[in-house]
C-alpha positions as CSV (number, residue, x, y, z in Angstrom):
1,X,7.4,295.7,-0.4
2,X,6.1,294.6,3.0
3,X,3.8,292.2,4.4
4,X,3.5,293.0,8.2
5,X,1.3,294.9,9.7
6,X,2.5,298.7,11.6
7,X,0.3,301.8,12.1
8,X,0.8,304.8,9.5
9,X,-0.8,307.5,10.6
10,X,-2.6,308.4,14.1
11,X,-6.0,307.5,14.1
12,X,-6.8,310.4,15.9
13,X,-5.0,312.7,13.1
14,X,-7.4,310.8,10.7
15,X,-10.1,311.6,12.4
16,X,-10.2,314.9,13.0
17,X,-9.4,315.7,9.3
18,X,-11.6,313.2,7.8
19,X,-14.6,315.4,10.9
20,X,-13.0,318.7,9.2
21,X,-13.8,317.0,5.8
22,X,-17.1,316.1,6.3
23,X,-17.8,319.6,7.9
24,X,-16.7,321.5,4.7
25,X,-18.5,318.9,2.2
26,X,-21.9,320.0,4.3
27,X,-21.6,323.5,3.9
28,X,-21.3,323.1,0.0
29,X,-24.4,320.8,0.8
30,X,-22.4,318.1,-0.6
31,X,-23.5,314.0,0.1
32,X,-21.3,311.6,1.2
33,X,-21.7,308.1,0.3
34,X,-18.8,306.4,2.2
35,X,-16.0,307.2,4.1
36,X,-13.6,304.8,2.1
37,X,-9.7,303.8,2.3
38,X,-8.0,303.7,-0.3
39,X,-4.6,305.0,0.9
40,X,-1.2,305.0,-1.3
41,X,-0.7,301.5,-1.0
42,X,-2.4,298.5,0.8
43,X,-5.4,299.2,3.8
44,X,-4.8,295.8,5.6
45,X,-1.1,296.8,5.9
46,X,-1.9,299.5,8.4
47,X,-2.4,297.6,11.8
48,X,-4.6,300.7,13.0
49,X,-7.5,299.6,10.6
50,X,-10.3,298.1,12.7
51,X,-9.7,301.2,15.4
52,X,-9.6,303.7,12.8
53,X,-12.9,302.2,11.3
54,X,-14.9,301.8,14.2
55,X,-13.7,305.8,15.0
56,X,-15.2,306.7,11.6
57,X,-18.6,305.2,12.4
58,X,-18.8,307.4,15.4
59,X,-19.8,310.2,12.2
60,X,-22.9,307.9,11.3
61,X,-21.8,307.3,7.3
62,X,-20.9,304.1,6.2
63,X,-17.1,302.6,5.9
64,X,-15.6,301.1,2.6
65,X,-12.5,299.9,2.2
66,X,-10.5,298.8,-1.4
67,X,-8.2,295.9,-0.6
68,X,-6.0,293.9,-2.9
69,X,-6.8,291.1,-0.7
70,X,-3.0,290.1,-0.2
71,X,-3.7,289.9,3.5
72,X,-7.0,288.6,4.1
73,X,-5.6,284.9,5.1
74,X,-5.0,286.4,8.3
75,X,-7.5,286.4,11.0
76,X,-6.8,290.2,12.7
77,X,-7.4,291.7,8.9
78,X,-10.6,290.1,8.7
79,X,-11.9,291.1,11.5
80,X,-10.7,294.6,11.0
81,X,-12.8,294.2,7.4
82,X,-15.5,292.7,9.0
83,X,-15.7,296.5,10.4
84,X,-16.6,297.8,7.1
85,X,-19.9,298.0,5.5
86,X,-18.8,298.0,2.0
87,X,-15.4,295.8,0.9
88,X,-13.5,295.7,-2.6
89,X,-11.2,292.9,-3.1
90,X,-8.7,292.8,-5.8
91,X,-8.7,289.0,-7.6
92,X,-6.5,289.0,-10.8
93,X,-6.4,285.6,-11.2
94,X,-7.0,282.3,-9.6
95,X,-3.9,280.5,-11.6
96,X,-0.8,281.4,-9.3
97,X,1.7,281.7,-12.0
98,X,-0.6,284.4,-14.0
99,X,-1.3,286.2,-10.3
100,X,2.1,286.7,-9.8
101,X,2.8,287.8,-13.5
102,X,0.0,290.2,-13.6
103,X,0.1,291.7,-9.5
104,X,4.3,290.8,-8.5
105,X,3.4,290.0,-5.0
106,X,5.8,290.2,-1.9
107,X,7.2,286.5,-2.3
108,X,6.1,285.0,0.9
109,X,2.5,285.9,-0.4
110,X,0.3,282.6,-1.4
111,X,-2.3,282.7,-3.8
112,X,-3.9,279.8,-2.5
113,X,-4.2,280.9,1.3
114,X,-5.1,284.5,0.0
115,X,-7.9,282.4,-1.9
116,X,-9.2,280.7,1.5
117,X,-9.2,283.8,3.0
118,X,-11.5,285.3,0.9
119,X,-14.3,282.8,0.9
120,X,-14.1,282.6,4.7
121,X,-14.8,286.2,4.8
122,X,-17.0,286.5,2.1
123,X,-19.1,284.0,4.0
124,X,-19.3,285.9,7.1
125,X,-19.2,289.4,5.7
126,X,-23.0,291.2,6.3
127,X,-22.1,293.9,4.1
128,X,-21.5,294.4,0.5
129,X,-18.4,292.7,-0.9
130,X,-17.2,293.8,-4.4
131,X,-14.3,291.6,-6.3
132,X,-12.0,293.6,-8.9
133,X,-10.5,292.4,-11.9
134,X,-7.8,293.6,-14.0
135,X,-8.3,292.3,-17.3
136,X,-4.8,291.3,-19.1
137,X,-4.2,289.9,-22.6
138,X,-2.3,287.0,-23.1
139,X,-2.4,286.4,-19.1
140,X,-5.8,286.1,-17.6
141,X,-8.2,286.8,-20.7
142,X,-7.9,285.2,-24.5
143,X,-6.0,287.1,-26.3
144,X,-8.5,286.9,-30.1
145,X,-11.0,288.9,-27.7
């Protein structure tokens, strides 16, 4: 479990395979939608984000990223989402001791700054923002439902 920010992978090996991609889907005369990322763990945590997004755009399709919004208290992730033209944040709950039943966050994480982070960015976000819910029994839904 982290919480700080480091690159991943080089944003110029992203690009040229996500260019190869979009090459190969044209020839089957497939459409693209987005160009979204959704990597094997958490987007914000990769501190090559904004860069790696505004490289995409270069290929003139839009950008979506799926977060689980742990990071978005912090000013250098929203900007880098404020990159995007379509964002998915994760919100589980709003009661802190259900979150951290239902997600086990990195214990340094706080549900109330993670809160105040996403209505600051939702408020200056011109694209589309999407919030996801994992429905639980017992923890953040009735359980006679």
């Amino acid at each position: 479990m982290r919480i700080e920010r480091c690159p991943f992978f080089g944003p110029d090996d992203i690009f040229k395979s996500v260019k190869n991609k979009i090459k190969q889907s044209r020839k089957k005369d497939e459409s693209i939608d987005y160009l979204t990322f959704v990597p094997d763990g958490e987007p914000t945590l990769d501190a090559n984000l904004g860069y790696e997004i505004d490289r995409l755009k270069i290929l003139g399709i839009k950008v979506a990223v799926i977060s689980n919004g742990s990071l978005i208290y912090r000013d250098d992730v929203k900007a880098d989402l404020m990159k995007a033209d379509w964002v998915s944040l994760k919100l589980d709950s709003t009661w802190n001791a259900n979150w951290r039943k239902i997600n086990r966050p990195h214990r340094d994480l706080a549900l109330l700054l993670i809160l105040k982070g996403m209505l600051e960015f939702s408020k200056h976000f011109s694209g589309k923002l999407v919030m996801e819910t994992m429905l639980v029994h017992s923890i953040n839904i009735d359980a006679n439902l």
